[in-house]
C-alpha positions in Angstrom: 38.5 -15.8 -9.8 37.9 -12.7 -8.1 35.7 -11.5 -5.5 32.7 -10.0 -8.4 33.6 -13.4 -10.4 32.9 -15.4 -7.4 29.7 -14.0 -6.5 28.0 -13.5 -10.0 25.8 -16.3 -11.1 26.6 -18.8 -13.7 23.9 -18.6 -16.7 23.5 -20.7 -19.6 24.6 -17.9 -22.2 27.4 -16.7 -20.5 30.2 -18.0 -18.5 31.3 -16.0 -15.2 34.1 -14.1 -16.4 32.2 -12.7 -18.9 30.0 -11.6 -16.3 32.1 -9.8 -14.8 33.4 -7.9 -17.1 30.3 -6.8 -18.2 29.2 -5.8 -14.6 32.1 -3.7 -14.2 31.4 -2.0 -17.5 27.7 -1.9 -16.1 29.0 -0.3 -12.9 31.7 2.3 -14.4 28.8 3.8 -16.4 26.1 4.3 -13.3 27.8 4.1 -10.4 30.0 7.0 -10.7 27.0 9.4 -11.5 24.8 7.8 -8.3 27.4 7.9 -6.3 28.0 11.8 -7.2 24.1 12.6 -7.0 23.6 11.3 -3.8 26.5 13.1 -2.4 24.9 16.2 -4.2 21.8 15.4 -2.6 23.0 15.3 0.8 24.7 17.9 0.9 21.8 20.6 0.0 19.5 18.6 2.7 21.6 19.6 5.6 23.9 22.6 4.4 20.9 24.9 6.0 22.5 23.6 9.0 25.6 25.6 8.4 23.8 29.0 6.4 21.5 29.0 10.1 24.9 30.3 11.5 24.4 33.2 9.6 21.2 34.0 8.2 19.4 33.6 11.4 20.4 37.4 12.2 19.7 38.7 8.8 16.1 36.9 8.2 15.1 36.8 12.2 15.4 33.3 12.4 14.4 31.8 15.7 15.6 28.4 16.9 12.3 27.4 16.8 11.4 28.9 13.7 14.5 26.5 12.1 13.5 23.3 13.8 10.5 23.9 12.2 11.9 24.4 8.6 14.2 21.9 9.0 12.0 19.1 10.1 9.2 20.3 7.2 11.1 18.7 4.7 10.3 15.7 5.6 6.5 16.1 5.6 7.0 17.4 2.1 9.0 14.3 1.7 7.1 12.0 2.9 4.1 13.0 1.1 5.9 12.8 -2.5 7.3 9.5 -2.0 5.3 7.0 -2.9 3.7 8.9 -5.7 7.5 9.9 -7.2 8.5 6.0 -7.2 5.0 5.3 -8.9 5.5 7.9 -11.8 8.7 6.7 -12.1 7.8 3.1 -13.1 5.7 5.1 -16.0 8.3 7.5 -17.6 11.4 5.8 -16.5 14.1 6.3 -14.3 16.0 9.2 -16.8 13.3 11.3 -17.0 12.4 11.0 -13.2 15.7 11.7 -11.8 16.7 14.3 -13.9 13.4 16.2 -13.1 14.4 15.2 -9.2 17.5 16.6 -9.4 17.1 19.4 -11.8 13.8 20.8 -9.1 16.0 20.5 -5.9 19.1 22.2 -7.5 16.2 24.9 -8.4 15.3 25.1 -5.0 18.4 24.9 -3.4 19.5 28.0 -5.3 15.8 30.0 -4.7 16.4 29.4 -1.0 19.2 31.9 -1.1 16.8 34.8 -1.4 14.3 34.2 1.1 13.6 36.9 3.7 11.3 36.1 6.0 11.6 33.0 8.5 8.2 31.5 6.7 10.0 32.3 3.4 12.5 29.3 4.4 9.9 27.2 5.7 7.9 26.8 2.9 11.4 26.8 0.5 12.0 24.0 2.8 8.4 22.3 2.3 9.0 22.3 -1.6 12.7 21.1 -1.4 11.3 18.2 0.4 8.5 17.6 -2.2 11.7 18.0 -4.8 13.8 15.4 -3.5 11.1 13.0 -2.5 11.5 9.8 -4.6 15.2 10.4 -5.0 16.8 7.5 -3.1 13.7 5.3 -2.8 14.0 5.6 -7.2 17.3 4.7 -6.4 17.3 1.2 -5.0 14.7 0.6 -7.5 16.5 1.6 -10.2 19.6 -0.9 -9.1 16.9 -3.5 -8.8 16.8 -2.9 -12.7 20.5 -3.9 -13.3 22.0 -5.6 -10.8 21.1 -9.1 -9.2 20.5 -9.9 -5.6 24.1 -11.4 -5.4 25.9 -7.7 -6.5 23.0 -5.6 -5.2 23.5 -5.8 -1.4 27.4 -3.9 -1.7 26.2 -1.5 -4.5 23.4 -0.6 -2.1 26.0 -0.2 0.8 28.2 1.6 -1.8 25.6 4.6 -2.6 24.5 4.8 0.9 28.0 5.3 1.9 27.8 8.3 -0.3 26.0 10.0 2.3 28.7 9.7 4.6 31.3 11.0 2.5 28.2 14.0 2.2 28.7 14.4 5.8 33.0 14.7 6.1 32.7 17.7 2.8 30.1 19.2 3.6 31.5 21.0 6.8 34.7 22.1 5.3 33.3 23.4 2.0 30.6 25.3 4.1 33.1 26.8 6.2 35.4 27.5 3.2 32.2 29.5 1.1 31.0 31.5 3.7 33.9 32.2 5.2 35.9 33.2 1.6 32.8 34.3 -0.5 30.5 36.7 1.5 29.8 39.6 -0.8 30.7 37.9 -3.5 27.7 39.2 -6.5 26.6 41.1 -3.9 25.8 37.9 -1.7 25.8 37.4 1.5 27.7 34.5 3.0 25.2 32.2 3.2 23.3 32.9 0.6 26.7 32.1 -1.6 26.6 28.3 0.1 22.9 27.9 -1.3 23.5 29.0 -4.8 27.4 27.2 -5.0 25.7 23.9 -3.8 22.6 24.2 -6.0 23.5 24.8 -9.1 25.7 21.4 -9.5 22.2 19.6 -8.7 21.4 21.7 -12.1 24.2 20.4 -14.1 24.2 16.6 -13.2 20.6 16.1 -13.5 20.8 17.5 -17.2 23.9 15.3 -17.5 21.6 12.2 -16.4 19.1 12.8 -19.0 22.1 11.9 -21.9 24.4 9.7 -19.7 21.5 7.6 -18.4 19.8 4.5 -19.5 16.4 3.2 -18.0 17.1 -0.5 -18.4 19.7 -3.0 -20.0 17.8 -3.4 -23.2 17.9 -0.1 -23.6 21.7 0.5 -23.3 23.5 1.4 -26.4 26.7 1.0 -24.8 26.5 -2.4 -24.3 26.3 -5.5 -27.3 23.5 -7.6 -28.4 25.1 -10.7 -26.1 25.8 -8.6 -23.0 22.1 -7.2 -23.0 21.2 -11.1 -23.2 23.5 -12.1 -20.5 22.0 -9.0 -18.0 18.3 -10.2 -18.9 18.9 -14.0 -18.4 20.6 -12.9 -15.1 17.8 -11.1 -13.6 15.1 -13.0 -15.2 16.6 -16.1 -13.2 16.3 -13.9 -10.0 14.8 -15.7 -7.3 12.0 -14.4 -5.2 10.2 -12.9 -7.4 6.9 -14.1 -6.6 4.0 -11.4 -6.1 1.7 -10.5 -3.3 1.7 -10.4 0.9 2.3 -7.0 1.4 -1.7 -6.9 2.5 -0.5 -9.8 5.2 3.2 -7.5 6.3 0.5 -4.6 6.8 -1.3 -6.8 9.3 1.7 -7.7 11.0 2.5 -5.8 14.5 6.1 -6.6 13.8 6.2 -4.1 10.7 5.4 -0.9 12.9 7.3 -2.0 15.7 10.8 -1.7 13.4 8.9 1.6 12.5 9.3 2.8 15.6 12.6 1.6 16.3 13.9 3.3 12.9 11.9 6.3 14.5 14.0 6.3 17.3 17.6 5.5 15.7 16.1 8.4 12.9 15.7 10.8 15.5 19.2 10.6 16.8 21.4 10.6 13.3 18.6 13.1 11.9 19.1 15.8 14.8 23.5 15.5 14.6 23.0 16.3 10.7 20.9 19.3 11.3 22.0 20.4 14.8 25.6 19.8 15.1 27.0 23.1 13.9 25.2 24.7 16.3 26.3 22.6 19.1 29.6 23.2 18.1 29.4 27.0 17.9 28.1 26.4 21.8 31.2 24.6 22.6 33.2 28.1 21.9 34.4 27.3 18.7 33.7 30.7 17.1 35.4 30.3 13.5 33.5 28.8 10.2 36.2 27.0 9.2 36.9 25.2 12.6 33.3 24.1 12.9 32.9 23.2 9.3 36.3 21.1 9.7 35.1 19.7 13.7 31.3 18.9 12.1 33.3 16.5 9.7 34.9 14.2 12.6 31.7 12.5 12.9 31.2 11.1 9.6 34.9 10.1 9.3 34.1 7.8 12.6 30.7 6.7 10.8 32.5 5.4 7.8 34.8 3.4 10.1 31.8 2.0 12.2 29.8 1.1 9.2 33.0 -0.9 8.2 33.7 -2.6 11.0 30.1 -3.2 12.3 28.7 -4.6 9.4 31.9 -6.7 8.9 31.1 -8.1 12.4 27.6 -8.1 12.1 28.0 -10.6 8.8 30.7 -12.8 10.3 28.4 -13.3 13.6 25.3 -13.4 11.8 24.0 -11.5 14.2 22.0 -7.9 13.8 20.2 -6.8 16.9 22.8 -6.8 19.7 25.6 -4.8 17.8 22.8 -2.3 16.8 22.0 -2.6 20.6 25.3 -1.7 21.4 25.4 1.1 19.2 22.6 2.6 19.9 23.4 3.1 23.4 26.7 4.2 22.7 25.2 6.9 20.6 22.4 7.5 24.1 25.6 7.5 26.2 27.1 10.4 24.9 24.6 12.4 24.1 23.3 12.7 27.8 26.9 12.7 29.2 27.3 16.0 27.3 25.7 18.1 29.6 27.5 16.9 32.2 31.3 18.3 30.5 30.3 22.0 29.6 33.1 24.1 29.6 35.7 21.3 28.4 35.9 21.6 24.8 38.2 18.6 24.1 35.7 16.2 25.5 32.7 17.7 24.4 34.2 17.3 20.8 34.9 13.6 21.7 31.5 12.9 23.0 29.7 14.7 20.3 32.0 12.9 17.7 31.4 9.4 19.2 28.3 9.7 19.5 27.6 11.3 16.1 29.3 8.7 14.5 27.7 5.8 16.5 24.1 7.4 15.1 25.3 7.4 11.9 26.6 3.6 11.9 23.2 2.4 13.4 21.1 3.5 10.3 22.7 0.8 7.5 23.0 -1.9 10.6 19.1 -1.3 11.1 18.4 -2.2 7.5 19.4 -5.3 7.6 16.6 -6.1 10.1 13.5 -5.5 8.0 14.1 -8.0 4.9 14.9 -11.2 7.5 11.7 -9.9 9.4 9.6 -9.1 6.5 10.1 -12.0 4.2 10.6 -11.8 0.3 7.3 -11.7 -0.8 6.3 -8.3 1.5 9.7 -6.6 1.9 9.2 -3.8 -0.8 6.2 -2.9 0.3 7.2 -3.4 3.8 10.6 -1.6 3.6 8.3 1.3 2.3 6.5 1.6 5.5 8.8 1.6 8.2 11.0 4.2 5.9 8.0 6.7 6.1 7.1 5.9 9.7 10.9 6.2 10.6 11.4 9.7 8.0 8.2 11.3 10.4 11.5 11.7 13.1 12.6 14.5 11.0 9.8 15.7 11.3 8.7 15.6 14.9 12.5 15.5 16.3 13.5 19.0 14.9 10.4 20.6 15.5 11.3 19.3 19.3 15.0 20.2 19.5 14.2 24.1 18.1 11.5 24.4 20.7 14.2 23.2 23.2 16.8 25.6 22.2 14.4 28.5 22.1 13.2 27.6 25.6 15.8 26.8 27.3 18.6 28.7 25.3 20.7 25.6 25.0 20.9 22.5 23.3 22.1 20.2 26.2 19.0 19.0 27.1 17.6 18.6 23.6 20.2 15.8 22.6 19.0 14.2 26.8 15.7 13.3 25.1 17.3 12.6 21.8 19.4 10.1 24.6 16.4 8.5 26.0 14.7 8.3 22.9 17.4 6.4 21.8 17.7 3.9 24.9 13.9 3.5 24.4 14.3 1.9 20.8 17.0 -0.1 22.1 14.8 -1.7 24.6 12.1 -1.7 21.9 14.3 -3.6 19.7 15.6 -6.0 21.9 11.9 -7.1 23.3 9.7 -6.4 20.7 12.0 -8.0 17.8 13.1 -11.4 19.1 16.0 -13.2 17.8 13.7 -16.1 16.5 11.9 -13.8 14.5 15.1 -12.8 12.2 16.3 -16.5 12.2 19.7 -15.2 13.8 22.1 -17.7 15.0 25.7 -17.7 16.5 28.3 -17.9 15.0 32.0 -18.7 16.2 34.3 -15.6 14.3 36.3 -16.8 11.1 
């Protein structure tokens, strides 16, 4: 049997193979689309971090004035949340993220004709009220068709997404802006807003037909493969209700807060900031910092790889997210120190982009072991807001910075420190007794 064969569990109804089959037909039909949305969605969070290049002359746009933008997507986020996932559980996941995607596209494209600097900042507000329930609907959504056995690498699967986000994102910025400026009488990066918009548009219509809310539902699959889904996830265990009112009481819940705070802060700030940095270096062209900007997430994907591979074999989470958090701190404050040396300020900047990036899926695998079953929804939920208030506070920070001081080297020194000071956080605060880790010899 293969790999899906051997995980899936046997049920009365249906034997394994069968299974199978129908979770790869189960996974062909959403995947592709999730996958695709998420990249979408990714992409028009942080492309502003490419437009700032240019529309900061034409709309007076201080540094300042864009950490604050930036970072106010997050408030707007932030407050949606909760209230988007509860809505959702009424009208369905359909209706909900086609009305997600179909309002950020909107926005996305709207933001190309702001003006003023407070224009952006509140286009910014309402793209974060837009979004807000997108990926949280997500992993609920999964939790409607796949068991706990699948759900951990389909989860790994669409966060990965993000990454791939990350590596296009830069070169198709660079390639609109730099190919497309007065194109329907548009500037340059005005063009990047609407030409990454409008697919938000089409694929949230497209969800509303290609879609289905749950397995009964499903029209594309039989009678007996709707009954082999439900007896799969009705046999789901730890599904018991309640202790979320005992995780809130628990000091251990908003110390990973913090610590997501801090790791949030670092991979936040190289998603919204490293363009600019980049341009700082002397690196002048679009295309060469759109192409440069992607060097980061090709690392990440690598790291992700290879750390959680080794994180799963040693069954153990908090030293290599230790270890990679102070590679990221490393970096980042050794930048300062090789101004004027290009080469290794793209190395630096890379590694410690891509070390960011890698801590953010090795961190989730804290919370459930710390949480428990019963409270881990509930619990996840709240260290994801306290950690998303980074975007908030850490922009808002790094533009004051840059205004200040002109530069951005000293900016990504507290972004350093901050990032030592979860480490230490992690490693005292979150004992290894309290995620049941043990060694391990490697396989």
């Amino acid at each position: 049997m293969n790999q899906l064969e051997q995980t899936l569990p046997l049920t009365g109804a249906s034997p394994c193979a069968d299974l199978a089959s129908i979770y790869r037909k189960v996974i062909w039909r959403l995947m592709p689309f999730l996958l695709v949305a998420f990249i979408i969605n990714a992409i028009d969070r942080i492309n502003i971090s490419f437009a700032k290049l240019r529309m900061a002359e034409d709309i007076l746009l201080s540094d300042a004035a864009y950490g604050i933008g930036a970072g106010i997507f997050y408030f707007g986020y932030i407050l949606f949340e909760v209230p988007s996932n509860l809505y959702m559980q009424r009208v369905g996941a359909r209706a909900t993220l086609t009305r997600i995607m179909v309002l950020w596209g909107l926005v996305t494209v709207a933001t190309a004709f702001v003006t003023t600097p407070n224009q952006l900042i509140a286009a910014r507000l309402l793209l974060g009220m837009a979004e807000a329930g997108f990926f949280p609907g997500v992993i609920l959504y999964l939790t409607y068709w796949f068991p706990s056995a699948l759900r951990g690498r389909i989860t790994a699967a669409f966060m990965m997404s993000g990454v791939v986000a990350g590596i296009i994102c830069g070169p198709l910025a660079g390639a609109i802006m730099s190919n497309l400026h007065g194109w329907l009488g548009l500037r340059d990066w005005q063009m990047l807003f609407v030409l990454t918009g409008l697919p938000a548009i089409a694929l949230g219509i497209f969800g509303w037909f290609w879609l289905t809310d749950r397995p009964a539902q499903a029209t594309w699959l039989s009678v007996e493969q709707k009954q082999a889904l439900a007896e799969v996830l009705e046999n789901e265990p730890g599904k018991r209700q309640g202790g979320f009112a005992q995780v809130l009481r628990d000091p251990r819940l908003y110390i990973a807060g913090l610590v997501y705070f801090c790791i949030y802060s670092g991979s936040n700030t190289v998603s919204y900031w490293m363009p600019t940095l980049i341009r700082d270096f002397g690196l002048l062209d679009l295309k060469t910092i759109g192409m440069v900007s992607s060097l980061p997430y090709l690392g990440a994907m690598v790291g992700m790889y290879l750390l959680g591979r080794s994180s799963d074999r040693h069954l153990e989470r908090r030293w290599h997210l230790a270890s990679t958090l102070m590679v990221s701190a490393c970096c980042f404050i050794l930048l300062g120190f090789v101004q004027g040396h290009v080469a290794l300020s793209i190395g630096l900047l890379a590694l410690g982009a891509a070390a960011a990036l890698s801590a953010v899926p090795l961190f989730w695998t804290i919370p459930p072991a710390l949480l428990g079953t019963a409270g881990a929804a509930g619990g996840i939920a709240v260290i994801s807001s306290i950690g998303h208030l980074a975007g908030v506070a850490s922009q808002a920070m790094v533009g004051a910075i840059k205004t200040v001081t002109g530069s951005l080297y000293l900016a990504f020194d507290v972004i350093g420190a901050v990032l030592v000071f979860g480490t230490l956080l992690l490693l005292i605060a979150i004992p290894a007794r309290s995620l049941n880790e043990r060694r391990k010899p490697p396989q």
